[in-house]
C-alpha positions in Angstrom: 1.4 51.4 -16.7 0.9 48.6 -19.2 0.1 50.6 -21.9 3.1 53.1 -20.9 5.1 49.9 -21.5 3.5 48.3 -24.4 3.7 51.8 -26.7 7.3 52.1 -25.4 8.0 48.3 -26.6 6.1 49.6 -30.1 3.2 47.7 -29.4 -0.1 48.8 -31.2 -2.5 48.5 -28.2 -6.8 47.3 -28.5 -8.7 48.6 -25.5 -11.2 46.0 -24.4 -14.1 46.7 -24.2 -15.7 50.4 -23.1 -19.8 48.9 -23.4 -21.0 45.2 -22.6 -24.7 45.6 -22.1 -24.8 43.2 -19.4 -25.0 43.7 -15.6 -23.3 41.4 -15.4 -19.8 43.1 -16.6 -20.9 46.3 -14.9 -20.5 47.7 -11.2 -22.7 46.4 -8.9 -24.2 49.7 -8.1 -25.9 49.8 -12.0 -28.7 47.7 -11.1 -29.8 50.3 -8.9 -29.8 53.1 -11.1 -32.4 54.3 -13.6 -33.0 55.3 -17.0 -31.5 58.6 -16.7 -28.6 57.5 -14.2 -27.3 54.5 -15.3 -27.0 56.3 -19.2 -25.2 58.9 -17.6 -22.7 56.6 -15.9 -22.6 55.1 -18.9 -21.3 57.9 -21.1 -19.0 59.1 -18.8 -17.0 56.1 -18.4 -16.6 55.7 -21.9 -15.7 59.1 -22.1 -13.1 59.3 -19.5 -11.5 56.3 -20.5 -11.3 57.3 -24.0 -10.1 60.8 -23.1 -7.6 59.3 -20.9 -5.9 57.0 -23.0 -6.6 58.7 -26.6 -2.5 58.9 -26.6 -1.8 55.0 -26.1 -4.9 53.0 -27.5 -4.7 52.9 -31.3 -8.1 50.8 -31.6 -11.1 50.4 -29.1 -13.3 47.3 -28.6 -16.7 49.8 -28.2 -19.2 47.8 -28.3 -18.7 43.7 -26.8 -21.1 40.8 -27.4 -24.0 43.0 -28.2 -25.7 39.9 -29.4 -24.8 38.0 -26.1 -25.8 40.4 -23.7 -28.7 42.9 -23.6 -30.2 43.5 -20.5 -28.4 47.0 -19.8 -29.5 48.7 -23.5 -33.2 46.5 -23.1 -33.5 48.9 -20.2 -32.0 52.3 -21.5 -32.6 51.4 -24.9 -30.7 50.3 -28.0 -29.7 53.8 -28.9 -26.8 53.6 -26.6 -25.3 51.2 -28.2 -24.8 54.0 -31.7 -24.3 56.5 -28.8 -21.7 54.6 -27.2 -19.7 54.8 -30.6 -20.2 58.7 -30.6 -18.8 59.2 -27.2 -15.4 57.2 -28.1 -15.1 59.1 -31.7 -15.8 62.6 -29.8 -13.5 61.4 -27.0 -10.4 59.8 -29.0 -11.2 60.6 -33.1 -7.7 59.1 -33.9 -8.6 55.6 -32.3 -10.3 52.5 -34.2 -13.7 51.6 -33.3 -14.8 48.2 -34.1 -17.6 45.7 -32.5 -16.6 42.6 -30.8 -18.2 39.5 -30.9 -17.6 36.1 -29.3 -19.4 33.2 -31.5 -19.7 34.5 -34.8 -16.8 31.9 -35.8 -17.1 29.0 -33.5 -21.1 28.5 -32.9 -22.4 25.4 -33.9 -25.3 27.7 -36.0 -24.9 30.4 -38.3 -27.3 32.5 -36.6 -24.8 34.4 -34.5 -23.2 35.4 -37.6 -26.2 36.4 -38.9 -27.5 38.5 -35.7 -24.0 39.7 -36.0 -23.9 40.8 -39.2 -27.9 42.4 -38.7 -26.1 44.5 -35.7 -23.0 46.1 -37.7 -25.4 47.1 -40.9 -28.1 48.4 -38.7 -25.6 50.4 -36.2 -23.7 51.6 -40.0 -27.0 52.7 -41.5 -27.5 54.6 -38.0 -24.6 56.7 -39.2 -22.2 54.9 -36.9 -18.6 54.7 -38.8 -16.9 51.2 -38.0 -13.4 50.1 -38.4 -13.6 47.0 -38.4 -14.5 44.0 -36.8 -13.1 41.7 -33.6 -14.5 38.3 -33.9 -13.5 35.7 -30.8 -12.0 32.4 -32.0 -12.5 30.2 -29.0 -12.9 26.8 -30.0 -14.5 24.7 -27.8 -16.0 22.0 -30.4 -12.2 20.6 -31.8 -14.8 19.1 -34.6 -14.7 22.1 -36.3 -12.6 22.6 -39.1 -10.8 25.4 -40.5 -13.1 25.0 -44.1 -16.2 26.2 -41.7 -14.4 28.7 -40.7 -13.0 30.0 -44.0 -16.5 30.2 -45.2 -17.8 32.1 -42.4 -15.1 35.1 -42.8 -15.7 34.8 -46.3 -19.3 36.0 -45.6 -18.7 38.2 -43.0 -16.0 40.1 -45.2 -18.5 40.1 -47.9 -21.4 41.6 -46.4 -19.7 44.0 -44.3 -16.9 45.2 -45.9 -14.7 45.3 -42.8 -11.1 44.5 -41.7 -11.8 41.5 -39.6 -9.5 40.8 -36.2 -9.2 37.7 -34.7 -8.9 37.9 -30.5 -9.3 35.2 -28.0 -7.5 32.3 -30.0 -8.1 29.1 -28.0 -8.5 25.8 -28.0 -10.2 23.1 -25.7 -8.2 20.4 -25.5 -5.1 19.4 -23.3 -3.2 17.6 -26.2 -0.3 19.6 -27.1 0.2 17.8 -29.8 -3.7 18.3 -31.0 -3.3 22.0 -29.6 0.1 22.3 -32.2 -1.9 20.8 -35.5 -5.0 22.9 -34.8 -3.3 25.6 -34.0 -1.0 25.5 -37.4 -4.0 24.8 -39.6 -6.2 28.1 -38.1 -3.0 30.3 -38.1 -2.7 29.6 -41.4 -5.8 30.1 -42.4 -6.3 33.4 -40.2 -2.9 35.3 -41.9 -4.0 34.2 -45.3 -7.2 35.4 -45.4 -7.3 38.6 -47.1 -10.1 40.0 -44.8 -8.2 39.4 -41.7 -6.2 42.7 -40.4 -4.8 40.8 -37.5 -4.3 38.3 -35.1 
């Protein structure tokens, strides 16, 4: 019913997200399953919820935080992560198919960019075609400063060659007036960026 409404308000709508390899995310009766079982559920959820709303999702988060969270594709291996991309282009081939990510922007280390980055170009010279790019901006250190952040999508855009979205947009902090200059100075900074598709 939501997305009934949003593409009848001419809203473009993201699914969110159709794989996090964690058991965490997944049903309680996954960490009973094996090998063969649990990839099985696997593709058929993403292919039944592709297939069922490959009319009102124009873009799908496929694979989330595949840095993050691993213990579901450490089990049935990393394959399923590529695979997981084939069932949704099958499934929906209009749709967008990009990789999330959560701390790519806002970790204190580059490394999460890095591992990041190492996941897209190893999942695009797996023959896996990408759209883009969803990277979460939730800021929990208010020391960091939209510079740091500039140069990060400047990388990112560079290496990958990817329309970058921005998702999650927070800040931690309960001053509005903090929240109102930080949020200003990142919006900015987002819709200027000539990498960044949206926001």
């Amino acid at each position: 019913a939501l997305v009934a409404a949003a593409r009848e308000a001419g809203l473009s709508v993201r699914g969110h997200a159709l794989y996090i390899p964690a058991y965490n995310y997944a049903p309680v009766n996954c960490r009973n399953m094996d090998r063969e079982a649990l990839t099985n559920a696997l593709t058929n959820h993403i292919r039944s919820l592709a297939t069922k709303h490959k009319d009102g999702i124009a873009e799908w988060s496929v694979l989330h935080g595949g840095i993050n969270y691993f213990d579901i594709y450490d089990y049935i291996g990393v394959e399923s992560m590529s695979r997981a991309f084939q069932i949704a282009r099958k499934a929906a081939p209009d749709a967008k198919l990009m990789v999330s990510d959560t701390e790519s922007l806002t970790a204190l280390s580059e490394v999460p960019m890095d591992d990041t980055i190492e996941l897209v170009d190893w999942l695009s010279q797996g023959g896996t075609k990408l759209d883009g790019i969803v990277l979460f901006a939730t800021i929990k250190r208010l020391d960091v400063g939209p510079q740091s952040m500039e140069k990060r999508l400047d990388q990112i855009s560079r290496r990958l060659s990817l329309p970058i979205h921005i998702a999650g947009l927070s800040l931690n902090t309960d001053d509005e007036q903090r929240q109102a200059n930080m949020l200003r100075d990142y919006l900015l900074l987002f819709f200027s960026h000539p990498a960044v598709a949206s926001v």
